[in-house]
C-alpha positions, -999 to +999 in steps of 0.1 A: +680-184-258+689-150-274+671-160-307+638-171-292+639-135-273+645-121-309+612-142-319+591-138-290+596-092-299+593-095-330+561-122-327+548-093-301+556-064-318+535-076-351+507-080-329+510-049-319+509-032-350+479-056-365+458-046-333+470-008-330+464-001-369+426-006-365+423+024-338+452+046-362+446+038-397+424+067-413+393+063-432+397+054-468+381+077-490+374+051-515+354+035-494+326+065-491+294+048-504+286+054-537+250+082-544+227+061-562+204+087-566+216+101-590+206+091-631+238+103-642+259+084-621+237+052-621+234+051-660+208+029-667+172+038-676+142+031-651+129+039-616+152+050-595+149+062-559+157+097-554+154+095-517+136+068-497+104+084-498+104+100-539+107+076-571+118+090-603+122+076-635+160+076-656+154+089-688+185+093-711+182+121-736+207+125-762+242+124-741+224+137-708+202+118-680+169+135-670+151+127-641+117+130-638+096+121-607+069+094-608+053+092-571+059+104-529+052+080-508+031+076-479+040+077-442+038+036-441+056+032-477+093+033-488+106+038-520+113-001-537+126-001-572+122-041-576+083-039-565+079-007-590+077+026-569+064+030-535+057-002-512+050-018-482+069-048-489+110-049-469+134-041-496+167-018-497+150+016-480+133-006-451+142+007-420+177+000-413+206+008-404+232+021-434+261+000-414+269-030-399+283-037-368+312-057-378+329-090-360+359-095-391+380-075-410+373-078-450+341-075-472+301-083-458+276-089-481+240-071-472+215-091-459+191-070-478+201-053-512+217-078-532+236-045-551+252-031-517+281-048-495+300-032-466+339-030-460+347-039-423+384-025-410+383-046-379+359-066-355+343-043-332+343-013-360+312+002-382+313-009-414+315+013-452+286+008-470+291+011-503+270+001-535+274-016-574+275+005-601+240-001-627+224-034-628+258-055-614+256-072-581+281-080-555+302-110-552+316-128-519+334-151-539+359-123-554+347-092-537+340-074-566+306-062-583+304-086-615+271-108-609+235-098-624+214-081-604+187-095-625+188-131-620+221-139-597+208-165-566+220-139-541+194-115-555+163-135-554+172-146-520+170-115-505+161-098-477+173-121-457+144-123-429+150-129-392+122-140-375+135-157-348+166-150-327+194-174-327+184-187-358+222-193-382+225-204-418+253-205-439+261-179-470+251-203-497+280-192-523+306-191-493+300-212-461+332-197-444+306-165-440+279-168-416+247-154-402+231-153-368+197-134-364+206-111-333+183-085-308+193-053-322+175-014-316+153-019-344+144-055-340+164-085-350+189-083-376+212-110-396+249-107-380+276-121-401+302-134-386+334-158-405+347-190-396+385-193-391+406-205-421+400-236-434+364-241-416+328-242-430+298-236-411+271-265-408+235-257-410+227-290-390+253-289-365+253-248-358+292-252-355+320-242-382+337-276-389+366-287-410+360-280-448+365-261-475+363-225-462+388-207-463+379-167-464+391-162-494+379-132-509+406-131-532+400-159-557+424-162-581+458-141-585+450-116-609+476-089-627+480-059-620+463-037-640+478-002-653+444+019-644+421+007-616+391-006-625+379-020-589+389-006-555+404-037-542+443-050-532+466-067-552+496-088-546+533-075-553+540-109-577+578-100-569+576-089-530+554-109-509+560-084-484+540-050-502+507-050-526+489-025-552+458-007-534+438+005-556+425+040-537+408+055-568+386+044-600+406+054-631+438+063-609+469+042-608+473+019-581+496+029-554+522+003-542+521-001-500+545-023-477+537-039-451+544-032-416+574-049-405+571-087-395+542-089-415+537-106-454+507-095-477+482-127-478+470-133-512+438-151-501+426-125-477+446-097-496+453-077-465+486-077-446+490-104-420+518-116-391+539-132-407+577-126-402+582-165-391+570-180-420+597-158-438+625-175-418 
């Protein structure tokens, strides 16, 4: 009787702290979206969008980057690198919000910019935007900017268009992850949403069903590496209880615990409730 009190506080209190943490955890820096505006940072040559309504072009000139504007667009144009300067057609300046509304805690592609992705703390929280560095894409499968932007499937498939409310599909290159085109302000907008562990969702059946999905943004264990090179977590390989977090490019990774009665999950590298599985 005493023990399963012991379990039932300890199962309670590791709630607790999983649901209080997303209203007292603090923003992470790291997360602040990347400015794409600028040539230097960008470092690759071409058009660039300076704001949403000025292209430029990226000139590199000995060891510096100039930029040199091109074109101002209209009242009923926005700047769209992939159509060549100013244009009518939907693209990553169409109106939009910069966040998502988010319904999981872990990494969101964008339903319209192939090269932008959003970190999500909790469900009911805004999301991070943030954006890959030169021509590199972002990756569900790992969470990390390493596809081309050029001629990766995710890219040529978006904007993701909602036309028609309710409508759901899959995310081709992980079917845990999930759209639904919801009623928003601005019109309808794709909403993603994530199956629970182990579940798929069918395009025939509207339904997440047993399969292969199992959220795991993690792919495979990777080391620890001296200098980050990727703002993401990593597993302690001796303490299943802390993990690296990588809070800066070029920094060192700092080493975190986890909050009591919790483990560090390796497949959706975030801490989780876990203190039974440790008996």
């Amino acid at each position: 009787m005493r023990g399963d009190i012991v379990f039932i506080s300890v199962l309670l209190i590791c709630l607790w702290r999983g649901a209080s943490s997303k209203f007292l955890r603090n923003v992470d820096p790291s997360f602040v979206g990347r400015e794409v505006s600028n040539c230097t940072v960008r470092g690759t040559p071409g058009l660039i969008c300076t704001t949403c309504s000025t292209v430029a072009k990226c000139v590199k000139s000995g060891y510096q980057w100039l930029t040199i504007p091109v074109e101002t667009c209209n009242a009923t144009q926005k700047c769209n690198v992939k159509k060549g300067g100013c244009s009518l057609d939907p693209g990553p300046c169409t109106d939009r919000p910069d966040k998502i509304n988010c319904e999981f805690e872990g990494f969101a592609p964008d339903a319209f910019d192939c090269q932008k992705y959003h970190y999500c703390s909790g469900a009911n929280e805004s999301s991070i935007s943030k954006e890959c560095r030169n021509n590199f894409a972002f990756n569900i499968k790992n969470g990390k900017c390493d596809l081309n932007a050029i001629n990766a499937p995710t890219c040529k498939r978006l904007p993701l268009n909602c036309s028609i409310g309710g409508y759901s599909e899959a995310w081709p290159e992980d079917k845990n992850l999930f759209y639904i085109c919801t009623m928003e302000e601005s019109g309808l907008r794709p909403q993603f949403h994530r199956c629970d562990d182990g579940f798929e969702y069918d395009n025939n059946q509207h339904n997440c069903v047993k399969g292969h999905g199992g959220g795991n943004q993690g792919g495979n264990l990777e080391a620890v590496p001296e200098i980050c090179t990727d703002l993401v977590n990593y597993p302690d390989p001796e303490d299943k209880y802390s993990y690296y977090h990588c809070v800066e490019l070029q920094k060192k990774p700092e080493h975190i615990t986890c909050d009591w009665g919790q483990i560090f999950d390796p497949k959706k590298l975030k801490c989780v409730c876990g203190f039974w599985s440790a008996l």
